[in-house]
C-alpha positions in Angstrom: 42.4 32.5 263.0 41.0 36.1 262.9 42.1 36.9 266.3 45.5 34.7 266.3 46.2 36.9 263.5 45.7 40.1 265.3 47.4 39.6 268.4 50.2 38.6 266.2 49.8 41.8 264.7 49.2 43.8 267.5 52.8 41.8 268.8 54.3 42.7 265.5 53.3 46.7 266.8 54.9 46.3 270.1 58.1 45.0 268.7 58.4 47.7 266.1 57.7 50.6 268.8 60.3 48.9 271.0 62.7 49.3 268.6 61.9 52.7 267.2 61.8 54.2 271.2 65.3 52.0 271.7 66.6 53.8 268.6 65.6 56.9 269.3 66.8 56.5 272.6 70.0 55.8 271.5 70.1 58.2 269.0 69.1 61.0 271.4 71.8 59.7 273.8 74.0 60.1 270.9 73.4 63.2 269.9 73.1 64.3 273.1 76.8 63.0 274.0 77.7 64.4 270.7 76.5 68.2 271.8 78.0 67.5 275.2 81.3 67.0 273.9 81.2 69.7 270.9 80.2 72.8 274.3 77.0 73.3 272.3 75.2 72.2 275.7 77.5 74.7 277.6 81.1 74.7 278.9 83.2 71.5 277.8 86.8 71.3 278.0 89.2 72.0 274.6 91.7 69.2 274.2 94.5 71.9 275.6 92.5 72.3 278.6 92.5 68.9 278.9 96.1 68.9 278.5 96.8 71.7 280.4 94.4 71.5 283.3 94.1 75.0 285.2 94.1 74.9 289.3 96.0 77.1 291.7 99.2 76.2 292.4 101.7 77.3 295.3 105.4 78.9 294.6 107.4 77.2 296.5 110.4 79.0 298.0 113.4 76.2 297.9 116.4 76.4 299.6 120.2 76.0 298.3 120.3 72.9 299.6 116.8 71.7 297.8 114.6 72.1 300.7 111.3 73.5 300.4 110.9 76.8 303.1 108.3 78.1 302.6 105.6 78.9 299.7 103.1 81.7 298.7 99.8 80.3 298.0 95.7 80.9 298.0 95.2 77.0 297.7 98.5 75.1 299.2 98.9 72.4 296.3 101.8 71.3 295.1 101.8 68.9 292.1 103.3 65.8 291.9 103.9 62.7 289.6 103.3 59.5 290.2 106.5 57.8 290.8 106.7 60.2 293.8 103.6 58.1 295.9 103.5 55.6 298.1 102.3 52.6 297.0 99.8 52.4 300.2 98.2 56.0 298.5 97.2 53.9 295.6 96.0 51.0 297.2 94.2 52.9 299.4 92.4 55.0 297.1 91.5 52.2 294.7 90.1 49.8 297.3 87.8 52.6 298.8 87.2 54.8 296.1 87.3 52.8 292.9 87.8 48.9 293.0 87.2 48.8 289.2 90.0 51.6 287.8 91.9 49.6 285.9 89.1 47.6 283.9 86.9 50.6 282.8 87.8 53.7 280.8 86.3 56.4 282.8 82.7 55.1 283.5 82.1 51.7 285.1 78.1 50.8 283.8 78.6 47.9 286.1 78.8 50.3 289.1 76.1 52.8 287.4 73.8 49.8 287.0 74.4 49.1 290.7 73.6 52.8 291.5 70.7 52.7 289.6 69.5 48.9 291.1 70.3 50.8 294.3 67.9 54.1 293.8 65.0 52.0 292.6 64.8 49.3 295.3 65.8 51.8 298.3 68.5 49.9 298.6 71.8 52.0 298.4 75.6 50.1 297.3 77.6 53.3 297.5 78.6 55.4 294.8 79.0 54.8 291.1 81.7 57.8 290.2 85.1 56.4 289.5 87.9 58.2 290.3 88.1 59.5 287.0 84.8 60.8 287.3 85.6 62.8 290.1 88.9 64.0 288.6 86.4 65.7 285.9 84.5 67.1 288.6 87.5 68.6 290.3 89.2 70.1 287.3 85.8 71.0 285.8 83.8 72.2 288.8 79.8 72.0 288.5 78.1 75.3 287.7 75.4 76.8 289.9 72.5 74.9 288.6 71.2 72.0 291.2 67.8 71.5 288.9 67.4 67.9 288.6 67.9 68.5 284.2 70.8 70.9 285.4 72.2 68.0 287.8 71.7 65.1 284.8 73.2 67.0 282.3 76.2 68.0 284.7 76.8 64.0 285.2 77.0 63.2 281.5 79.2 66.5 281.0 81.2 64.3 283.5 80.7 61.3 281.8 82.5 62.6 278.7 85.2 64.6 280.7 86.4 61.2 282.3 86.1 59.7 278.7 88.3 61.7 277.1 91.1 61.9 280.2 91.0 58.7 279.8 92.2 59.0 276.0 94.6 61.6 276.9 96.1 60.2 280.1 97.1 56.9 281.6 96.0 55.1 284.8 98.9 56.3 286.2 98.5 59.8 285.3 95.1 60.2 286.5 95.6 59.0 289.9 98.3 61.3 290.4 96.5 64.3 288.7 93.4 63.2 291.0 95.5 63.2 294.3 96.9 66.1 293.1 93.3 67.7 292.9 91.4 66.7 296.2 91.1 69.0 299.2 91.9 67.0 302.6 90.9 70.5 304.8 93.9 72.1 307.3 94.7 74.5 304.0 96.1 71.6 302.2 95.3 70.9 298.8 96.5 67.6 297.0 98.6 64.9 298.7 101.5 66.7 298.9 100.8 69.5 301.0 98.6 67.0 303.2 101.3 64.8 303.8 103.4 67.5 305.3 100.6 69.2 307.3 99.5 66.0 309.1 103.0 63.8 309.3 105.8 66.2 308.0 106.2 63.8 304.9 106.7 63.0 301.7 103.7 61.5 299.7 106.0 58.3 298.9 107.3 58.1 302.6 103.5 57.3 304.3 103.0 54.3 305.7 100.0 51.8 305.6 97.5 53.4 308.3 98.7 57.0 307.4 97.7 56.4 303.8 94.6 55.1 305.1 93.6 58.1 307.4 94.8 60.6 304.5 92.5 58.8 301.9 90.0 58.2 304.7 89.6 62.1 304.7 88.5 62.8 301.5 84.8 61.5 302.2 84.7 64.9 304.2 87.8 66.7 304.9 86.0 68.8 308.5 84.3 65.4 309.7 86.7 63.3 309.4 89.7 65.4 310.4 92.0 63.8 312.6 92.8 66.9 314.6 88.9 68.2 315.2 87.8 64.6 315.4 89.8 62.2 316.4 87.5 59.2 317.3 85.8 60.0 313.5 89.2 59.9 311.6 89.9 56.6 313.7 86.4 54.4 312.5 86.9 56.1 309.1 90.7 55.2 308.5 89.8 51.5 310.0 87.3 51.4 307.4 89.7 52.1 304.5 91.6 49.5 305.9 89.2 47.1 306.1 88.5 48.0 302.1 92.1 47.1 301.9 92.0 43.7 303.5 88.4 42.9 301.6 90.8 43.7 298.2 93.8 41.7 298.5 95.7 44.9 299.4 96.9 43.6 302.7 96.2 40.8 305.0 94.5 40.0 307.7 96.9 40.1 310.3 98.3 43.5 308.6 94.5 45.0 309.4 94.4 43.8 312.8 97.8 45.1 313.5 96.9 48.7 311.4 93.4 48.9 312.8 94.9 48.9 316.6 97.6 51.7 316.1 96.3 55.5 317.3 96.3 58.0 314.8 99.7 60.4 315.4 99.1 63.6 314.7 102.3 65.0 317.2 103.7 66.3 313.5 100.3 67.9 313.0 100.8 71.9 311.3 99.5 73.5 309.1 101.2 75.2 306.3 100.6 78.9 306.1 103.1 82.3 305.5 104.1 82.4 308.9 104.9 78.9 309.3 108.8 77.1 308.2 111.5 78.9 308.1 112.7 82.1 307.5 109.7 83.6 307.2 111.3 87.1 307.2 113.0 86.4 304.2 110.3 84.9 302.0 108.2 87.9 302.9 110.9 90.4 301.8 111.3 88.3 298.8 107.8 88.7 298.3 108.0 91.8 298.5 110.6 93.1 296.3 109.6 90.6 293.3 105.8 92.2 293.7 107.1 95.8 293.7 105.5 97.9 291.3 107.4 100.2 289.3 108.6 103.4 291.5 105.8 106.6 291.1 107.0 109.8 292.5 103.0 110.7 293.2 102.7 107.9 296.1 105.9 108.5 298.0 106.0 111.4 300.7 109.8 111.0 300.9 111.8 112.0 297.9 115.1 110.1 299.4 113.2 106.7 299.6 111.6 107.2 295.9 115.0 107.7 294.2 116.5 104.8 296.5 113.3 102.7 295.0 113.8 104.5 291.7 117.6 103.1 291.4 116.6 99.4 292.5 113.8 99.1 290.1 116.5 100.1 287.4 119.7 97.9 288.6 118.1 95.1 290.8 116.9 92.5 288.2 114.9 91.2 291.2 113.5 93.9 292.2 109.5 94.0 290.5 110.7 90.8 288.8 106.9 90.2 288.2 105.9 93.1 286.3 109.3 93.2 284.5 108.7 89.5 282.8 105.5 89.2 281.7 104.7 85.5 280.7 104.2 85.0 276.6 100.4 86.1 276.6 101.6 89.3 278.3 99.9 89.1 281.5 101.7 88.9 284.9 102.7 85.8 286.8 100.8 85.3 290.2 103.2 84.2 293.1 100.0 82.7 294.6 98.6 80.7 292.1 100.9 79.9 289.1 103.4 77.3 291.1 106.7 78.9 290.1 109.6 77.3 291.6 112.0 80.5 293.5 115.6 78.7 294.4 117.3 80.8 296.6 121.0 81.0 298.8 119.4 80.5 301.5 121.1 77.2 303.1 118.3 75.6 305.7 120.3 74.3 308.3 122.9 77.6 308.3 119.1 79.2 308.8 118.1 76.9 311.3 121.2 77.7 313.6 121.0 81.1 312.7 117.0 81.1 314.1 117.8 78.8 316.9 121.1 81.3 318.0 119.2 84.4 317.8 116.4 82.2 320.3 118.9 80.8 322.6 120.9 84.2 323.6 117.6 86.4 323.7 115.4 84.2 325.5 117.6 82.7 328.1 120.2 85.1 328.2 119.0 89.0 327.4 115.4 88.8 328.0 115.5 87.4 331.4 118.2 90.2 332.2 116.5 92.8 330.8 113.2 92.1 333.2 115.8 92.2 336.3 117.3 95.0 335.2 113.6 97.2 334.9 112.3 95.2 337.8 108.9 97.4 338.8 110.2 100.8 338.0 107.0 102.4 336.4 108.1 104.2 333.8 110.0 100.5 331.8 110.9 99.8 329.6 111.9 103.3 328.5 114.3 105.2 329.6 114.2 108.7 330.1 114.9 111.2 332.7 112.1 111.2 335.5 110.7 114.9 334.5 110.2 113.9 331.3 109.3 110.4 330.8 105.7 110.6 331.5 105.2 113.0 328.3 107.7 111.0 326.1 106.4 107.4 327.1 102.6 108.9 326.3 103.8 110.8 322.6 105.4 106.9 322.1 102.5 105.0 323.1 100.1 106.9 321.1 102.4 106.7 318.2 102.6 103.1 318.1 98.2 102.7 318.8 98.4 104.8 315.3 100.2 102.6 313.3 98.5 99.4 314.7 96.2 97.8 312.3 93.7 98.0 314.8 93.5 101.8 314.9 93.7 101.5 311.0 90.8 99.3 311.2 88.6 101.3 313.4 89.6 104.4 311.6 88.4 103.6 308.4 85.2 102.2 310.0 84.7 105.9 311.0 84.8 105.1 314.7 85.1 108.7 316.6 88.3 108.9 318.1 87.0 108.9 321.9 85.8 105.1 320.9 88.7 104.5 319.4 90.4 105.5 322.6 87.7 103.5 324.7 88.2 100.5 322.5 92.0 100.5 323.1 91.5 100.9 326.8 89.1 97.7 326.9 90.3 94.6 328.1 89.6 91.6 325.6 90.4 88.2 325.2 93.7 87.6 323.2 97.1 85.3 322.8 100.3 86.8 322.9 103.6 86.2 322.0 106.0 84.8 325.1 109.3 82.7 325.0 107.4 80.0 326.7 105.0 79.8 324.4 101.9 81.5 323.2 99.5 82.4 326.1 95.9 83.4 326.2 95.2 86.0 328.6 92.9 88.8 328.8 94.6 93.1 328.4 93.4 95.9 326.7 95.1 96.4 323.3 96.7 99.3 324.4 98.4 97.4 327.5 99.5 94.6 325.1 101.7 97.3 322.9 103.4 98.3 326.5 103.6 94.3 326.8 105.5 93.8 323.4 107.7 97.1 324.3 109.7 94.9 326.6 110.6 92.4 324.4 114.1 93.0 322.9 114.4 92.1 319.1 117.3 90.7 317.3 118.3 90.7 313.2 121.0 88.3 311.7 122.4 88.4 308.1 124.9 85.9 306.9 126.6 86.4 303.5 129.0 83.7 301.9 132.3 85.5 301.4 133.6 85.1 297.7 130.0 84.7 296.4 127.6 87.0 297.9 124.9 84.1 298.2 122.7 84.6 301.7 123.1 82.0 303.9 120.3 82.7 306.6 118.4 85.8 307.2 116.6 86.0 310.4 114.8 89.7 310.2 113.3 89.4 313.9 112.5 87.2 316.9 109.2 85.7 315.7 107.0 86.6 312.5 103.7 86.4 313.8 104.2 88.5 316.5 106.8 91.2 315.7 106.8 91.7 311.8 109.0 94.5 311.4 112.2 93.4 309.5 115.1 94.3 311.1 117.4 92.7 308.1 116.1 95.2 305.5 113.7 97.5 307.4 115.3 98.4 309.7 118.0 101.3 309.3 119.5 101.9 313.2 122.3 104.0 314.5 125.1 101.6 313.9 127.8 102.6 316.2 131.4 102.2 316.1 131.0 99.6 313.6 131.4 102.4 311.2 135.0 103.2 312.5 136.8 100.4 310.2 134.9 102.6 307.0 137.2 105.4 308.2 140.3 103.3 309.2 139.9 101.9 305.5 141.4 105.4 304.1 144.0 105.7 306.0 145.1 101.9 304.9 144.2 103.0 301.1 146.0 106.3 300.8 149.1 104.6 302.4 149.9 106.8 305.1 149.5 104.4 307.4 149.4 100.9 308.7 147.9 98.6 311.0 151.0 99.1 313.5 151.2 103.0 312.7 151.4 104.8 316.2 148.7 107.5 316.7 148.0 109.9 319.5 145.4 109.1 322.2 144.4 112.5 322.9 141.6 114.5 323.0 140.6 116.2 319.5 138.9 119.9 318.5 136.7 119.9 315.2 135.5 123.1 314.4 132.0 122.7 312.3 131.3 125.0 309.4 128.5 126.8 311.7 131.1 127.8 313.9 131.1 125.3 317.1 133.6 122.8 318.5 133.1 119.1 318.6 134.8 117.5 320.8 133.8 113.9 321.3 134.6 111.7 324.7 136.2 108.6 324.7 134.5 105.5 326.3 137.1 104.9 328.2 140.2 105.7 330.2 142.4 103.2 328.0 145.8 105.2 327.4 144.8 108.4 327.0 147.1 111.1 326.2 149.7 108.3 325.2 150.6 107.0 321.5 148.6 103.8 320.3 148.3 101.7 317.3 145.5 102.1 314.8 145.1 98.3 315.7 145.2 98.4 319.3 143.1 101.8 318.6 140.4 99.8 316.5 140.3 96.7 319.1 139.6 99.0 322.1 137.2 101.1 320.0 138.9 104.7 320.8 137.1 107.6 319.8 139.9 109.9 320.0 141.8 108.0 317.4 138.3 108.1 314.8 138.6 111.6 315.3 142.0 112.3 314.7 141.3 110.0 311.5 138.2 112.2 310.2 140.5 115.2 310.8 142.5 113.6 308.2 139.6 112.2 306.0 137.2 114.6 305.6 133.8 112.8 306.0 132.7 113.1 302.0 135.6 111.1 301.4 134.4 108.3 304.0 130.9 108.6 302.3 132.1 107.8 299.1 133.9 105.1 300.5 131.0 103.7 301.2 129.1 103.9 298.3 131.3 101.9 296.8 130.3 99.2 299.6 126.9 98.9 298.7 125.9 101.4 301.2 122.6 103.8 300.0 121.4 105.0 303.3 121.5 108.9 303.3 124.4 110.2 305.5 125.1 113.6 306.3 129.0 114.6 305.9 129.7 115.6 309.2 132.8 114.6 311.6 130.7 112.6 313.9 130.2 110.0 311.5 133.8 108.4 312.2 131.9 107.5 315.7 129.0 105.7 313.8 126.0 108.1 314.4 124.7 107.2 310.9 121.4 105.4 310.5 122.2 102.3 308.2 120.5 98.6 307.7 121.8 95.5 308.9 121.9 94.2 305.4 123.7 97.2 303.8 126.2 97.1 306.8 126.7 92.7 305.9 127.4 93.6 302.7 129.7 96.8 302.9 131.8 94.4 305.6 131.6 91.7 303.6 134.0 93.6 301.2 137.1 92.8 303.2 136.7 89.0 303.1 136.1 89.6 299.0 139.4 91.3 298.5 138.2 94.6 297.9 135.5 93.7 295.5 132.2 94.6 297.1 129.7 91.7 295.9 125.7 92.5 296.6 123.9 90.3 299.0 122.2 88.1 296.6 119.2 85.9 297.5 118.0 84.4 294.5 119.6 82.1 291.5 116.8 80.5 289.4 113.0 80.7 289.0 111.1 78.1 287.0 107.8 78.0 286.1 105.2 75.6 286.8 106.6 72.7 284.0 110.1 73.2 285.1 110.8 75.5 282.7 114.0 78.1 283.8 112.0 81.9 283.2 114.8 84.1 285.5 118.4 83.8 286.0 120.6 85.9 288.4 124.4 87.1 289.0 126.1 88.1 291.3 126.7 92.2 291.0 130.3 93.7 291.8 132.3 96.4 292.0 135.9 97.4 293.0 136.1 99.5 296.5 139.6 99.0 297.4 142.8 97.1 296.7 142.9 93.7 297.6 145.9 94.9 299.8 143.7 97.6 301.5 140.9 94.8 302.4 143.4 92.5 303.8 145.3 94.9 306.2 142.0 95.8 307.5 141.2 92.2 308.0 143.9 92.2 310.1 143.6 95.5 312.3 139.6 93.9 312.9 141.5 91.0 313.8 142.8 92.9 316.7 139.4 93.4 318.0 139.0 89.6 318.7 142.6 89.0 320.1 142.7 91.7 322.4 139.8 94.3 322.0 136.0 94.1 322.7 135.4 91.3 320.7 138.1 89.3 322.8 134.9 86.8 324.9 134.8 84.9 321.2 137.8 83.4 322.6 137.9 83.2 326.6 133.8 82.5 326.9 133.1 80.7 323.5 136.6 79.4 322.9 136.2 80.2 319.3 140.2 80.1 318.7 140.3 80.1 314.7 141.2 83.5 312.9 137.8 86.2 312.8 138.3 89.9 312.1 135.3 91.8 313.8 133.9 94.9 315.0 131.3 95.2 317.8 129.5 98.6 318.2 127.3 100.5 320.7 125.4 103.5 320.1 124.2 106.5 322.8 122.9 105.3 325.7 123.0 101.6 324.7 120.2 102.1 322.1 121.8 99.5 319.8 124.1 96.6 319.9 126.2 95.4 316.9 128.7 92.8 316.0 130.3 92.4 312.4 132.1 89.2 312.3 134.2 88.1 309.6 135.9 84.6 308.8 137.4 83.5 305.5 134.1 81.8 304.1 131.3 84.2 305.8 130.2 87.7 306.8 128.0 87.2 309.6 126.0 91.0 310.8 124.0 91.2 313.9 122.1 93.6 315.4 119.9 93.9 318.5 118.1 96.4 320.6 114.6 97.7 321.5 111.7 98.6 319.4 112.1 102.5 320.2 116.0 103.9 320.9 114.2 104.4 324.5 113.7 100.9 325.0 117.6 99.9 326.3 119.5 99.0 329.4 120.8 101.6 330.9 124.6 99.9 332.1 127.1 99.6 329.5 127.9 96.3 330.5 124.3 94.8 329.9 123.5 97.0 326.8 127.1 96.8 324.9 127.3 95.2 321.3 129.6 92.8 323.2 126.8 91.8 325.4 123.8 91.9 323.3 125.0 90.6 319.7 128.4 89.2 319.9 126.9 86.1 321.7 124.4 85.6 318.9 127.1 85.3 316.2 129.4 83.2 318.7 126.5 80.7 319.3 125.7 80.7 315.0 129.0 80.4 314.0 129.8 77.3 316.9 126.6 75.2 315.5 128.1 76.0 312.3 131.6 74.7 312.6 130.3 71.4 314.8 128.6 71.0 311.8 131.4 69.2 309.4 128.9 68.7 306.3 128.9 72.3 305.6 132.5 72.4 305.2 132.9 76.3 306.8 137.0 77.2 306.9 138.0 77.9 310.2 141.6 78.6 308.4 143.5 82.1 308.2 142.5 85.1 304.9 144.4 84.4 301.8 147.6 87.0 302.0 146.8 89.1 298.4 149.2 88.1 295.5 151.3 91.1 296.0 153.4 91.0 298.7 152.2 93.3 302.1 155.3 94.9 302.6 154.4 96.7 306.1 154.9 94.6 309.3 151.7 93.2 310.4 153.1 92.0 313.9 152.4 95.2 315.9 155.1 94.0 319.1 157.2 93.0 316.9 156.9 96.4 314.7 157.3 98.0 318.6 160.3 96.2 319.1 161.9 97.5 316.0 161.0 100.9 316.7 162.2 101.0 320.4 165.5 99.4 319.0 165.8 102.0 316.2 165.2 104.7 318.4 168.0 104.0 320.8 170.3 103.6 317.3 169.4 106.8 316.6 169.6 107.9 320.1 173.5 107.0 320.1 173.9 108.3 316.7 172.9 111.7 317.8 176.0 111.8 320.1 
């Protein structure tokens, strides 16, 4: 009885320890879980983290017509909700990831007990996160500490994490905030930006096996990447798809026909600055909405601080970032705070205006340019033969010093005879050619000689009554040639400065588009003394009387001249101020002939004026930003001012006209049979440096502009290096894509006549007619 009694006892002891281990167990768990949650065990999420979870978002750069173009991003992620994935995602995910996500409410014991079964019998079952696990772990990452307490402790932070998203969020939510999260490698963060990197999609446009190789992925984005390892991505995806047809999720004969299909990955590109399009324009947006406040210590040229000085001040846009600070009073980041930039940008006007400025340089102008150099050793520059081997040598060393190269080595401390050495050195390297990228093996200082050759192109087109850009192609390919020529680039812009002078004489009234003016030769004398005396282009009547219009069409000098002899120069300048135009000019005579240096995008906008009635509008690029919750945090309008009556504008309209009917601008009609009402100017500068073409219809100003990297760098025939030649064709070839295109609803009708009646004939033979028939009235009169 004794001893029945003590093992009783000693049973009574065992049951009572039990209990008081379990408890404290479970008490410690408690209280454990209880510290966990309150941060007193480090770092756990507040409730407004939880509702505000922090990552780095991309800002997207969206187009007029709703298309994303382009974004500015450290991670490219792009959130999305929902309602806005494929069905196939979520299948996918759950049958591979998380079978159980809709029956537990962050952690599944059933798996963890599996896990556990799994690490004590050597047996492994897979993995016991759930998805909502791992969305802790991706919003909270792990800390540093891989101690196996540190790495226990991490896993019930996560534990507590997924049990309060699961509180705060539902099913639905969390899938989309976890596909939202994951890194699938190529740059591409969440589902969105993986979608269009590997099949140019939409998340909720991917189909059964492209879900499957997507979700397949995530196991290890570099293994299993369909692009580095094909034959991996394919056992992996086909194992997704099995978890599919093991779940219900399809069926059998949906696997066998999935499982069979290759993986596409023709669509296959990733997302970076360069890529999309206009890439010119997102970086000069970039650019002016980072800009920093102007400070007269850091610029070297007083003209381009005040010009910097006066956009900070009227350009809303310009330094947008530093002007609107968010609530807190820090900065936005364009890179990492998702804000949503809608621009005037229309993508498929930018997509012709991209594929135009290809078409005409790479089939037509580079090809030429090659024949026209053929192997004469001192191309592509031209200069007289006793001094071109000095000139090309002060050019080629100027261009090695602004290389980021030289930079490079410079600031490494390289001596400058390594530097020299290094340029000299032929390494491995891919350029730019319009057949491709090659790989090919020059010395970095033959490659600049190599990229001399290439001629470059800008386009600018502005919607008449609006100002809104329409496309914006700054150069001939971004990676390869990122100077802008849109905004950059200030070049001598020719006789497309002649309508600027013409526009006085239509203003003051003392003349018309039908006025007769001598052809002749004209004397300025300059305040220093000297004569100018500028030449005409050609022989077109000289010494007899012409119209300003016929004068304009044909481009004549002599005409300009006798003009600016009328105007004085100041009074052009000021013209022009009012036309948006800020480039420094000098006020000298030989301005009415266009030797001013002015941008592409000054020179859109000043034409521009014409089509507006008088009322010069600035070229405007953006409408809206919105922050990351959709929230509107800039609005812009249009800025205008008056530069001319609306009866001014529209009789220069129709002397430009002349310049298509009859004048240098005439091909838009007999080569590209573009027969509907354009007023234009083309324009060539000394020596063919620069070729121009301002074309104007009722609905857009359309600028172009092409020519060598250095003035040197040109054809040196008139015929091959004209505005007519180089530019013209550009806008013809835009501007015919455009109008074939009937969804963009481009007028190819007449100007709008002003509301007050234009009381001057407009119908220069006519106007002759009348003249020649007064004349011999008065003739008999006399008598």
């Amino acid at each position: 009885m004794a001893k029945k009694a003590s093992t009783k006892s000693n049973y009574d002891k065992y049951i009572k320890r039990f209990w008081i281990i379990f408890a404290s167990v479970i008490a410690f768990l408690f209280l454990l879980f209880f510290f966990i949650s309150q941060g007193w065990l480090g770092f756990m999420p507040s409730f407004e983290e939880l509702e505000n979870p922090q990552s780095n978002l991309a800002s997207e750069v969206i187009s007029a017509d709703q298309k994303v173009i382009g974004k500015y991003f450290i991670e490219n992620r792009t959130n999305i909700n929902f309602s806005e994935l494929s069905p196939n995602l979520i299948n996918a995910l759950i049958a591979t990831e998380d079978i159980r996500f809709t029956k537990h409410s962050g952690v599944d014991v059933q798996a963890f007990v599996r896990v556990a079964y799994g690490v004590l019998t050597g047996q492994s079952r897979g993995g016991g996160s759930t998805i909502t696990q791992q969305l802790a772990k991706n919003l909270f990452p792990r800390g540093q500490n891989r101690t196996f307490i540190g790495m226990v402790l991490i896993k019930f932070k996560e534990w507590v994490v997924a049990a309060k998203l699961e509180r705060n969020y539902s099913k639905e939510e969390i899938l989309a905030m976890y596909l939202n999260t994951v890194d699938f490698g190529s740059h591409s963060y969440g589902i969105k930006s993986a979608a269009q990197t590997f099949y140019n999609k939409e998340p909720n446009e991917l189909t059964v096996d492209e879900a499957a190789v997507l979700i397949g992925i995530l196991k290890a984005p570099s293994w299993f990447s369909p692009v580095r390892n094909p034959d991996r991505a394919l056992a992996r995806r086909n194992v997704v798809l099995n978890q599919m047809r093991k779940n219900k999720f399809i069926t059998q004969e949906e696997y066998d026909e999935y499982s069979q299909l290759p993986i596409n990955t023709s669509e296959y590109q990733i997302q970076d600055h360069v890529a999309g399009l206009a890439p010119y324009f997102r970086e000069y947006l970039r650019k002016i909405m980072n800009a920093r406040e102007p400070d007269a210590e850091r610029y070297s040229n007083r003209e381009v601080f005040v010009e910097d000085s006066t956009l900070w001040a009227d350009n809303p846009l310009y330094g947008w970032i530093y002007k609107n600070p968010k609530p807190d009073d820090s900065y936005y980041n364009l890179y990492k705070d998702g804000l949503k930039i809608y621009t005037t940008i229309n993508s498929t006007m930018q997509q012709y205006a991209e594929e135009a400025v290809t078409e005409h340089l790479s089939l037509d102008i580079q090809p030429a340019f090659y024949k026209h150099w053929g192997n004469n050793r001192f191309a592509p520059f031209d200069f007289t033969y006793d001094i071109a081997g000095k000139e090309i040598e002060k050019i080629m060393e100027a261009s090695k010093r602004r290389s980021d190269r030289y930079r490079e080595l410079k600031k490494s401390g390289m001596p400058a005879d390594s530097i020299d050495l290094n340029f000299n050195t032929p390494v491995p390297m891919r350029i730019f050619s319009w057949n491709g990228e090659t790989d090919t093996i020059m010395s970095p200082m033959d490659s600049i000689r190599y990229y001399k050759f290439f001629i470059r192109a800008g386009l600018l087109s502005v919607e008449s009554q609006t100002g809104f850009v329409r496309a914006y192609v700054g150069g001939i390919n971004y990676k390869h040639f990122q100077y802008d020529q849109v905004s950059m680039g200030r070049r001598q812009v020719g006789s497309t400065f002649k309508p600027f002078v013409y526009t006085l004489a239509m203003q003051e009234g003392d003349f018309s588009p039908c006025s007769g003016v001598p052809n002749v030769q004209q004397t300025i004398e300059l305040p220093t003394g000297e004569y100018w005396e500028p030449k005409n282009s050609s022989k077109y009547k000289e010494n007899e009387i012409v119209t300003l219009k016929e004068a304009l069409a044909n481009s004549i000098n002599w005409v300009s001249a006798f003009l600016i002899k009328r105007y004085p120069p100041q009074a052009v300048i000021t013209m022009i101020r009012k036309m948006g135009i800020k480039a420094p000019i000098d006020p000298v005579p030989a301005i009415c002939l266009g030797t001013p240096d002015i941008s592409l995008m000054e020179m859109t906008g000043a034409m521009n004026t014409y089509a507006n009635k008088g009322v010069y509008i600035e070229p405007m690029f953006v409408t809206r930003i919105e922050d990351k919750h959709g929230n509107v945090i800039g609005r812009f309008l249009p800025r205008t001012q008056e530069a001319m009556s609306e009866e001014t504008a529209f009789l220069m309209l129709e002397l430009m006209k002349g310049v298509v009917e009859s004048g240098t601008g005439v091909r838009l009609r007999y080569k590209y049979g573009l027969t509907n009402p354009i007023a234009g100017k083309t324009g060539t500068t000394q020596s063919n440096s620069d070729g121009w073409f301002m074309g104007i219809t009722p609905d857009l100003t359309t600028g172009v502009w092409a020519g060598g990297e250095d003035r040197s760098v040109r054809f040196r025939s008139m015929a091959l290096g004209q505005g007519a030649n180089l530019a013209l064709p550009i806008w013809a070839m835009y501007m015919k894509k455009i109008y074939a295109d009937t969804s963009l609803h481009i007028n190819t009708g007449n100007f709008d006549p002003p509301l007050q009646e234009i009381k001057v004939e407009l119908d220069c033979n006519e106007f002759e007619r009348k003249q020649a028939k007064k004349q011999k009235f008065d003739f008999y009169d006399h008598f």
